[in-house]
C-alpha positions as CSV (number, residue, x, y, z in Angstrom):
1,X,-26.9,15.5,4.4
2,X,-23.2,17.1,3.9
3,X,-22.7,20.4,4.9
4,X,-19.8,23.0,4.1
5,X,-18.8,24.7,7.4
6,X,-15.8,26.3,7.9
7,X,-14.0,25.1,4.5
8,X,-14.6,21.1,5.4
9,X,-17.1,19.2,4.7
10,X,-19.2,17.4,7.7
11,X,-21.8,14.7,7.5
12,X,-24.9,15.5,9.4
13,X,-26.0,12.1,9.7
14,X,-23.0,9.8,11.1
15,X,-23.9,6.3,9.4
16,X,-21.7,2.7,9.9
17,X,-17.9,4.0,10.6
18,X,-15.9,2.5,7.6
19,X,-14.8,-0.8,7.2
20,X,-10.6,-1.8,7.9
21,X,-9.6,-2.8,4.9
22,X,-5.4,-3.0,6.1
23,X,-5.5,-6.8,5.6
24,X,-6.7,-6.5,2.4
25,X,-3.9,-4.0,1.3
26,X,-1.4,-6.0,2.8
27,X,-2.8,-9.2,1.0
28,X,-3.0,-7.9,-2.6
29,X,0.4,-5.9,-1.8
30,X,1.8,-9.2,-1.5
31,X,-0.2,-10.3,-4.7
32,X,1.0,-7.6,-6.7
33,X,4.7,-8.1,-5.6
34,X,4.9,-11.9,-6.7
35,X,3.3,-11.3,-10.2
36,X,5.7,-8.3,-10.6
37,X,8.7,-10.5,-9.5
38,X,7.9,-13.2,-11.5
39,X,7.8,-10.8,-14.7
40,X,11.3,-9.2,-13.6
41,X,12.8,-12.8,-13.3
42,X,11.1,-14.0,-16.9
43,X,12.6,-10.9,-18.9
44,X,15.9,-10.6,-16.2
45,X,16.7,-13.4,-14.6
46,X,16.8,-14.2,-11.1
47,X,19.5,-11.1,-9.8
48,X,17.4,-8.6,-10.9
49,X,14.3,-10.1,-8.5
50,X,16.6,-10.0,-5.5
51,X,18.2,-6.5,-6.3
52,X,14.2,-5.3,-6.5
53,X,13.6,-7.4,-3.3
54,X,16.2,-5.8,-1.7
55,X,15.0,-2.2,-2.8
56,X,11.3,-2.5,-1.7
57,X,12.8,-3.9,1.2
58,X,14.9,-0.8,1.9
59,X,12.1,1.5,0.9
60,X,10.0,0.2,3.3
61,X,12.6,0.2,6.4
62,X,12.8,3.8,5.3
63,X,9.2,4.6,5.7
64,X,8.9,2.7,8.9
65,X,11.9,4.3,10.5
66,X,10.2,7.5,9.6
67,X,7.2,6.9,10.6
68,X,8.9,5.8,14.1
C-alpha cells in the first residue's frame, strides 16, 4: 500500500530492492554509440565520426570532473 505523508510518497510494504541495471546502460550506451557512428560516417565520412568521438568524449570528462 502507498501512502502520502508529508508530500512524498512511502511504500508500506518494502518488497525486493530494485535490480542494478548500470551494466545494462553502459552496454546499450555503447550499442547506441556504434549505430549512430556508423550513420554519421555513411552520410559524412570518417572526420565527422572522430570530431563526434571527440565531443562525447569531452562531455563525458566534463560530467565526471563534476561529479568529482
Amino acid at each position: 500500500m502507498i501512502q502520502l505523508r508529508g508530500g512524498i510518497m512511502r511504500s508500506s510494504d518494502r518488497g525486493q530492492p530494485a535490480p542494478n541495471y548500470t551494466s545494462a546502460c553502459v552496454v546499450m550506451f555503447g550499442v547506441n554509440i556504434l549505430w549512430l557512428f556508423v550513420v554519421i560516417w555513411a552520410l559524412w565520412g570518417l572526420l565527422a565520426v572522430v570530431l563526434s568521438g571527440w565531443a562525447v568524449n569531452a562531455m563525458i570528462d566534463r560530467i565526471a570532473a563534476r561529479r568529482g
